[in-house]
Phi, psi and omega in degrees: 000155190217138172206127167261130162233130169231147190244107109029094158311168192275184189287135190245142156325133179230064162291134156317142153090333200266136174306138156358280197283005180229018159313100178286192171293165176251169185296330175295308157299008137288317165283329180289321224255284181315310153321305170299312167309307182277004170285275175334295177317294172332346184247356178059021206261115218194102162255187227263340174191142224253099161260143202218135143001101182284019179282108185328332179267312145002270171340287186309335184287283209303311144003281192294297158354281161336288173335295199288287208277351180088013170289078223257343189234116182238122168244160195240149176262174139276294199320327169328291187313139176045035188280149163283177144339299194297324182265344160268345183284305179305333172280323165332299214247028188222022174287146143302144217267345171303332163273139188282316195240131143236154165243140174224149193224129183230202191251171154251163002263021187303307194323313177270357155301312160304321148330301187267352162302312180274035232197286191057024123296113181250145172223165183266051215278103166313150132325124181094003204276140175222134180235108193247136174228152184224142222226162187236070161216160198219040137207164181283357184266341166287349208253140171220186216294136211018025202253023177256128162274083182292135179251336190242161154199142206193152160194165202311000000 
C-alpha cells in the first residue's frame, strides 16, 4: 500500500516587488504550518519522506513539517513549482518505490486539482491545507485517476 500526504504551503508574504519564488511564510503561516504539523503527529499520520517545492515558502513548510514530525529527510523538486495536475500525477507516479509514505508539499492550484483527480474530492484546500491519501497499490506507477482513499483532511 502507498499513501501519500499532500500539503499546501502555509500563508505567504504577497510584498510588492518581491519575485515569487522568494515569498517567505508569513508569521501566521509559521504557526498554522506548525499546528498542521502536531495535528498530524497526534494522528499518527508521520511519512517516511518529505518532497518539496524549491520555492522559498514551500521549503519552510516542508521544514517545519520535518521538524514537528520527525521526518529528516526533505527533498525539493523544481517540477513541484507551479506545477500542473498532470506534471504532479507524473511526478507522483515516478516516486520511488522503497517509500511507502510520502509528502509532498506544493502550490494550488495543482495541489488541489491532484487531489480530486486521485480522489474525486473536491476541497477548497486553503493555505496549510493537508490531504492524507491512501492507494491499494504496492508501486507509485499503478496509481491512477480516482484510485486514491482520503482518509484525513484537514486545515488551519
Amino acid at each position: 500500500m502507498k499513501k501519500l500526504l499532500l500539503i499546501r504551503h502555509a500563508k505567504a508574504s504577497h510584498q510588492n516587488g518581491m519575485d515569487d519564488f522568494e515569498r517567505p511564510l508569513k508569521p501566521s503561516g509559521i504557526q498554522d504550518a506548525t499546528v498542521m504539523a502536531q495535528r498530524l503527529r497526534s494522528h499518527g499520520i508521520i511519512p517516511q519522506h518529505i518532497i518539496s517545492s524549491p520555492a522559498l515558502r514551500t521549503i519552510t513548510t516542508a521544514n517545519i513539517f520535518a521538524e514537528h514530525l520527525g521526518t529528516y529527510t526533505v527533498e525539493t523538486n523544481e517540477k513541484i513549482y507551479e506545477a500542473s495536475q498532470n506534471t504532479l500525477f507524473k511526478t507522483i507516479t515516478k516516486l520511488p518505490d522503497e517509500w511507502d509514505f510520502i509528502a509532498l508539499v506544493g502550490h494550488n492550484p495543482g495541489i488541489g486539482e491532484i487531489l480530486y483527480y486521485l480522489t474525486g474530492k473536491v476541497k477548497n484546500v486553503a493555505t496549510g491545507a493537508i490531504a492524507f491519501i491512501d492507494f491499494e497499490v504496492d508501486e507509485w506507477a499503478e496509481i491512477s485517476k480516482g484510485n486514491g482513499n482520503l482518509l484525513y483532511y484537514d486545515e488551519p
